[in-house]
LUMGU-79672 format. One record per residue (C-alpha): residue number from 1; x, y, z. Coordinates in steps of 0.05 Angstrom, whole numbers. Layout:
BEGIN
+-------+--------+--------+--------+
| pator |     px |     py |     pz |
+-------+--------+--------+--------+
|   NUM |      X |      Y |      Z |
...
+-------+--------+--------+--------+
! end
This chain:
BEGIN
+-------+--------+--------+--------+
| pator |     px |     py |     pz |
+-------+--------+--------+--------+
|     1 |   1214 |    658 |  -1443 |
|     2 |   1244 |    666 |  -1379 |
|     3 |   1190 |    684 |  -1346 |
|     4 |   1156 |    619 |  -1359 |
|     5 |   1206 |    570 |  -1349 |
|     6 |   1204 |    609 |  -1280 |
|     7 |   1133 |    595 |  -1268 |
|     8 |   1139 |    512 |  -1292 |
|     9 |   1198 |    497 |  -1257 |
|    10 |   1196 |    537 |  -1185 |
|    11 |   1142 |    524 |  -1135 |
|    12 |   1148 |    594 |  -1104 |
|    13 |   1107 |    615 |  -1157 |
|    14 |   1049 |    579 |  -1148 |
|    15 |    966 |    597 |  -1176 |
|    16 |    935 |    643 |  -1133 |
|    17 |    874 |    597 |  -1136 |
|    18 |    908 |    537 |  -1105 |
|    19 |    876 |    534 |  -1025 |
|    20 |    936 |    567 |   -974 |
|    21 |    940 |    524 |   -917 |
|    22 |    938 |    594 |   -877 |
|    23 |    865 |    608 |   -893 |
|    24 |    808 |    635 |   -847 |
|    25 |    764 |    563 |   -864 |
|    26 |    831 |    520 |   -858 |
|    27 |    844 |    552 |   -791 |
|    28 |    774 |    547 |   -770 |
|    29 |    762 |    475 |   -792 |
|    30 |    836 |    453 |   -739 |
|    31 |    795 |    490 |   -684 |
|    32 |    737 |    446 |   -692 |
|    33 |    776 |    381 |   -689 |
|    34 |    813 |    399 |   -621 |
|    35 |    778 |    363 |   -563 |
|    36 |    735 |    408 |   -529 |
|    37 |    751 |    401 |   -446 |
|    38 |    696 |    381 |   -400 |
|    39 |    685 |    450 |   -375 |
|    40 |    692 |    477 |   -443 |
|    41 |    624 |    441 |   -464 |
|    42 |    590 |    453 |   -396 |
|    43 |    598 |    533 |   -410 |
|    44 |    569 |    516 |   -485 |
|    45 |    509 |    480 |   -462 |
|    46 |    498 |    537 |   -403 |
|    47 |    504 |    586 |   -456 |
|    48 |    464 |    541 |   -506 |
|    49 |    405 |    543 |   -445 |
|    50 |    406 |    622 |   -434 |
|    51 |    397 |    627 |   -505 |
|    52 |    337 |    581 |   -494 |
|    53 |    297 |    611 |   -437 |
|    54 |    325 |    681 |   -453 |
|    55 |    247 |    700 |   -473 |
|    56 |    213 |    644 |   -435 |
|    57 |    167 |    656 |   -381 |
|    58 |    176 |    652 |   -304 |
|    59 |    165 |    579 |   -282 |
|    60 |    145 |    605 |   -208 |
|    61 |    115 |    682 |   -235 |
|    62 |     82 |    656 |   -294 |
|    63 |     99 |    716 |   -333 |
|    64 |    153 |    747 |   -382 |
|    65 |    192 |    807 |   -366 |
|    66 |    166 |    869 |   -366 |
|    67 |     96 |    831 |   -369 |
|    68 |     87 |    832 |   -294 |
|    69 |     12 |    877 |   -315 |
|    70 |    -17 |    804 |   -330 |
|    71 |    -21 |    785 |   -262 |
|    72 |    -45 |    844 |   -237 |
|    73 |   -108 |    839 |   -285 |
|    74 |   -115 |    768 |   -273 |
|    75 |   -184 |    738 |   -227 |
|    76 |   -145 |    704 |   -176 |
|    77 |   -103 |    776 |   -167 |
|    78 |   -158 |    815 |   -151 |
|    79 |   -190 |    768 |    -99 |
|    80 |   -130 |    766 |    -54 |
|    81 |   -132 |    826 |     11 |
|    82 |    -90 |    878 |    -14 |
|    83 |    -42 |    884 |     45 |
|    84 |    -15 |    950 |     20 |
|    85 |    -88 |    971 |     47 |
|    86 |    -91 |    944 |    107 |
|    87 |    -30 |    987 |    119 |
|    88 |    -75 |   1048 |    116 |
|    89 |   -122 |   1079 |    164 |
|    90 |   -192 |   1035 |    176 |
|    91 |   -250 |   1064 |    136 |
|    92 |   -307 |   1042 |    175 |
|    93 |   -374 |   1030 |    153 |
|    94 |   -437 |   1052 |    195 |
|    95 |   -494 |   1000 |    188 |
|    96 |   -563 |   1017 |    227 |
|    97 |   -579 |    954 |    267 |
|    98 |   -634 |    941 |    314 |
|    99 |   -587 |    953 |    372 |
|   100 |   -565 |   1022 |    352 |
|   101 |   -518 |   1049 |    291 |
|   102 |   -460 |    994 |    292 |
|   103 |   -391 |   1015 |    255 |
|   104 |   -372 |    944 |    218 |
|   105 |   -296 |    944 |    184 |
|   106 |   -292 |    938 |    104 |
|   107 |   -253 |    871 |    107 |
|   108 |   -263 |    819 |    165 |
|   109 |   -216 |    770 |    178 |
|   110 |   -224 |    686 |    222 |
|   111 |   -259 |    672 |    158 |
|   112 |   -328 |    706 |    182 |
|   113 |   -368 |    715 |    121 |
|   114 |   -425 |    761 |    101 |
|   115 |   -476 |    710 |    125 |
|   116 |   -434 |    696 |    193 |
|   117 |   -433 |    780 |    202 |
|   118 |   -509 |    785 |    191 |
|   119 |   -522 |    723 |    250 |
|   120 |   -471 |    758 |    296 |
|   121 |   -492 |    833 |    284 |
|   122 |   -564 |    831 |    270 |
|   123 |   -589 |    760 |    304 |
|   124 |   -554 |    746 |    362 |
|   125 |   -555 |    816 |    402 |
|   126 |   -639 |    816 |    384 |
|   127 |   -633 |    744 |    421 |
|   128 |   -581 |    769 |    481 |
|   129 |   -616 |    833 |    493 |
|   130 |   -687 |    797 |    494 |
|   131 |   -657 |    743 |    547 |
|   132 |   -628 |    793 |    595 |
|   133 |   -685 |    846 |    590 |
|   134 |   -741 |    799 |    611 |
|   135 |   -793 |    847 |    645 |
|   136 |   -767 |    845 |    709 |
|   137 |   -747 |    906 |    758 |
|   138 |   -670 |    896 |    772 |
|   139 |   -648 |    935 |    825 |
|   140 |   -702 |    977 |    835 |
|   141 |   -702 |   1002 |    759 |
|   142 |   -759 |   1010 |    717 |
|   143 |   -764 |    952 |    653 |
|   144 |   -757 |   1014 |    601 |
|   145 |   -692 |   1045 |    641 |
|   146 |   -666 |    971 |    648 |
|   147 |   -687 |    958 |    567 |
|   148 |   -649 |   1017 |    551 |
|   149 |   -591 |    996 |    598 |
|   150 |   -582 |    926 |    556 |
|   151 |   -588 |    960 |    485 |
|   152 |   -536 |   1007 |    506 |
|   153 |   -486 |    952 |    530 |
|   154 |   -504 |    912 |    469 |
|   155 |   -490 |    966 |    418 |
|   156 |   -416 |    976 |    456 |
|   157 |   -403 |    894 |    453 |
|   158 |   -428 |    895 |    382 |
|   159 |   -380 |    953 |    355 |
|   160 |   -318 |    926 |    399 |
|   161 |   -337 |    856 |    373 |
|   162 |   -328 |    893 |    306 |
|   163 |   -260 |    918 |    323 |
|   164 |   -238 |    856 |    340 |
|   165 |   -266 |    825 |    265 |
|   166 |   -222 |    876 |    230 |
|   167 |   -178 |    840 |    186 |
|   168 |   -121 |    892 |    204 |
|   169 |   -106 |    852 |    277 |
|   170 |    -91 |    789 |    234 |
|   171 |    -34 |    762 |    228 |
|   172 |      5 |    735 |    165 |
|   173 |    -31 |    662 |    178 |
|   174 |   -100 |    696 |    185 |
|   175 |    -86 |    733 |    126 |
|   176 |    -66 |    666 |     87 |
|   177 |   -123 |    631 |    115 |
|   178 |   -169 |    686 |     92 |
|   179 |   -134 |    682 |     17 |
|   180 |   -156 |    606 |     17 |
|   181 |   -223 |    613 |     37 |
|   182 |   -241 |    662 |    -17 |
|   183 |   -194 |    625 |    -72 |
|   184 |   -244 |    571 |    -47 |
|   185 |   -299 |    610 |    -52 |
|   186 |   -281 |    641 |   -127 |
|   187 |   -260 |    575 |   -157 |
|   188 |   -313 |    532 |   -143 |
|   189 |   -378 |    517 |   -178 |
|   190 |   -450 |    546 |   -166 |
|   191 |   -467 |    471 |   -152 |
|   192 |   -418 |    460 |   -102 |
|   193 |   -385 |    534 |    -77 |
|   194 |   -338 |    519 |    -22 |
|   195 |   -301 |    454 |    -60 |
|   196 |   -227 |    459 |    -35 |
|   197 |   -216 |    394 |    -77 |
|   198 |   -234 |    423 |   -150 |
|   199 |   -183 |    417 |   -196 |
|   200 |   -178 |    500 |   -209 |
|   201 |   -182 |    508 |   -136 |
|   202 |   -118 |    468 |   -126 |
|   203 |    -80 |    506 |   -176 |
|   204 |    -98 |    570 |   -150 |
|   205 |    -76 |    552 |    -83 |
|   206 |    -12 |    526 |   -107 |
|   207 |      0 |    588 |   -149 |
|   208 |    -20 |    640 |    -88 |
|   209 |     31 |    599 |    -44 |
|   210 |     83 |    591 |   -101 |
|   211 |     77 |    669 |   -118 |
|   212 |     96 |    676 |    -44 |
|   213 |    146 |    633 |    -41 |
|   214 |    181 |    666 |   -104 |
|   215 |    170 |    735 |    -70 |
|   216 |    207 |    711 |     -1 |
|   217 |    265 |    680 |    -40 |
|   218 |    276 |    742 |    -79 |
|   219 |    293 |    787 |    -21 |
|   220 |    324 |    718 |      7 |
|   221 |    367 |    678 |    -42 |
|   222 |    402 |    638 |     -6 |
|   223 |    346 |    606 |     29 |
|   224 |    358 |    541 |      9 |
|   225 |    312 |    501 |     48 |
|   226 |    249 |    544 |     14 |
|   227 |    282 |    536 |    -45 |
|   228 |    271 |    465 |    -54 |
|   229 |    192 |    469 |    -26 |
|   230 |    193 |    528 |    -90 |
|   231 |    210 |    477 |   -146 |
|   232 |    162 |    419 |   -114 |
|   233 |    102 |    460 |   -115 |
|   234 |    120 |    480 |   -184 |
|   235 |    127 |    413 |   -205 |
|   236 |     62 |    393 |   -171 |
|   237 |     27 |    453 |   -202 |
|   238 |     52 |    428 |   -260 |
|   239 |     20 |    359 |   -258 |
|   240 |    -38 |    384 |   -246 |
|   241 |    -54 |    433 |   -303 |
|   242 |    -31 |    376 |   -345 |
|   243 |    -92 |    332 |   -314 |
|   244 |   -139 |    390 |   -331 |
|   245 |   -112 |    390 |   -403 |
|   246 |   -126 |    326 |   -409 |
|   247 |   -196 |    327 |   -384 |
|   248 |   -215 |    383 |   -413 |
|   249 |   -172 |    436 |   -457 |
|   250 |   -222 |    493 |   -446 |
|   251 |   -227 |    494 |   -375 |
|   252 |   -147 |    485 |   -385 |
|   253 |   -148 |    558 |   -427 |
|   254 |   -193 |    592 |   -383 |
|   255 |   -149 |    572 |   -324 |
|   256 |    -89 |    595 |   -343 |
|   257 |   -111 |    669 |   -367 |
|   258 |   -151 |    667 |   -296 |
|   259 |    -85 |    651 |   -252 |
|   260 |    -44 |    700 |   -305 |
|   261 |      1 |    650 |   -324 |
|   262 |     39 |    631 |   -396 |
|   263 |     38 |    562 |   -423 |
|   264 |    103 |    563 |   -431 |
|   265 |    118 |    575 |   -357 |
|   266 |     72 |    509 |   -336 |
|   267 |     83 |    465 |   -401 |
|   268 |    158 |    427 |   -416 |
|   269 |    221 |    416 |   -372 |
|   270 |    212 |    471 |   -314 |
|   271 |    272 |    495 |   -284 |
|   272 |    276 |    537 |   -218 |
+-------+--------+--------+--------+
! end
């Protein structure tokens, strides 16, 4: 009897289901009514963002981490000059002309192509030599000592000539230029093959620059001048894939596995 007049008349002795005002969800629910500061919700939304992009492709490399092997297997990756080889010794290649055995270098550079080589190693010392050996005695010499004479001294202008060609004594802008030309080159169509203004050959330019660009700034972050020329040509890249898409999804596809690049990394809000 005591015992229950206890329980009716004291509230000490209240039910242990009735809700304490001390409990986890009670304290919990107060937090969530306080009025977050200003900085409070910037560091919520930052952290809201890394959560975001944690997996998402490089807007300027294209690729995940630890997917880097993409763009090495990618087209426009193996038609770049390897500059780690032009590092090494020259491995020159001996080509028998009509002026004499002529050693040519494995890469030329001032955007000389195969059919520019074969005018100015095959053609024009035939045409040179033929010109200054004419039949005539010169100085007393015979026309065979003289003929001999001029295919000598073109077979020594032809090889230094070669020298010269090497890709190796370009420069960084030589090097770039040669990049674009065979970009150029790769990208176009059988129809038209040098067609700088092809929609594929744009992007590829824009990605060999942007690729660059990213490389510099990650040895150099606090270039902030390159920086901003970094997120325009993303941008612009950007806008232009989306044109392809538009005109045609295949040649969209086939694009974006030739330049190694994600469509995450080219597709949404971009940020650099």
């Amino acid at each position: 009897m005591l015992r229950a007049c206890l329980a009716q008349n004291s509230p000490k002795f209240a039910s242990p289901s009735t809700p304490s005002l001390l409990h986890t969800s009670a304290v919990l629910n107060a937090a969530k009514t306080q009025k977050l500061t200003s900085k409070a919700k910037a560091e919520i939304k930052a952290e809201k963002w890394r959560r975001i992009n944690a997996n998402r492709p490089s807007p300027v490399f294209g690729t995940r981490k630890g997917e880097e092997y993409k763009w090495d297997n990618c087209h426009l990756a193996k038609i770049l000059v390897n500059e780690a080889e032009l590092a090494t010794p020259p491995q020159m290649t001996s080509v028998e002309l009509p002026i004499g055995t002529v050693n040519l270098p494995p890469q030329m550079g001032f955007g000389v192509t195969d059919t520019d080589a074969e005018k100015l190693f095959r053609q024009l010392p035939v045409l040179s030599m033929h010109t200054k050996g004419s039949g005539k005695d010169i100085l007393g010499e015979t026309v065979e000592v003289w003929g001999e004479r001029v295919l000598a001294r073109e077979n020594l202008k032809a090889n230094t000539f070669a020298k010269v060609l090497d890709l190796r004594n370009a420069n960084a802008d030589g090097i770039a230029y040669e990049n674009k030309r065979r970009i150029i080159v790769a990208f176009s169509t059988p129809e038209n093959p040098f067609d700088p203004g092809r929609t594929e050959v744009q992007a590829a330019i824009l990605t060999y620059r942007i690729r660059n660009l990213g490389q510099h700034l990650a040895k150099f972050p606090r270039d902030l001048g390159n920086r901003l020329g970094l997120r325009k040509l993303v941008h612009h890249r950007a806008k232009i894939l989306r044109y392809l898409r538009r005109k045609s999804n295949e040649r969209y596809e086939t694009l974006l596995e030739q330049l190694g690049l994600e469509r995450e990394s080219v597709e949404g809000e971009l940020i650099v």
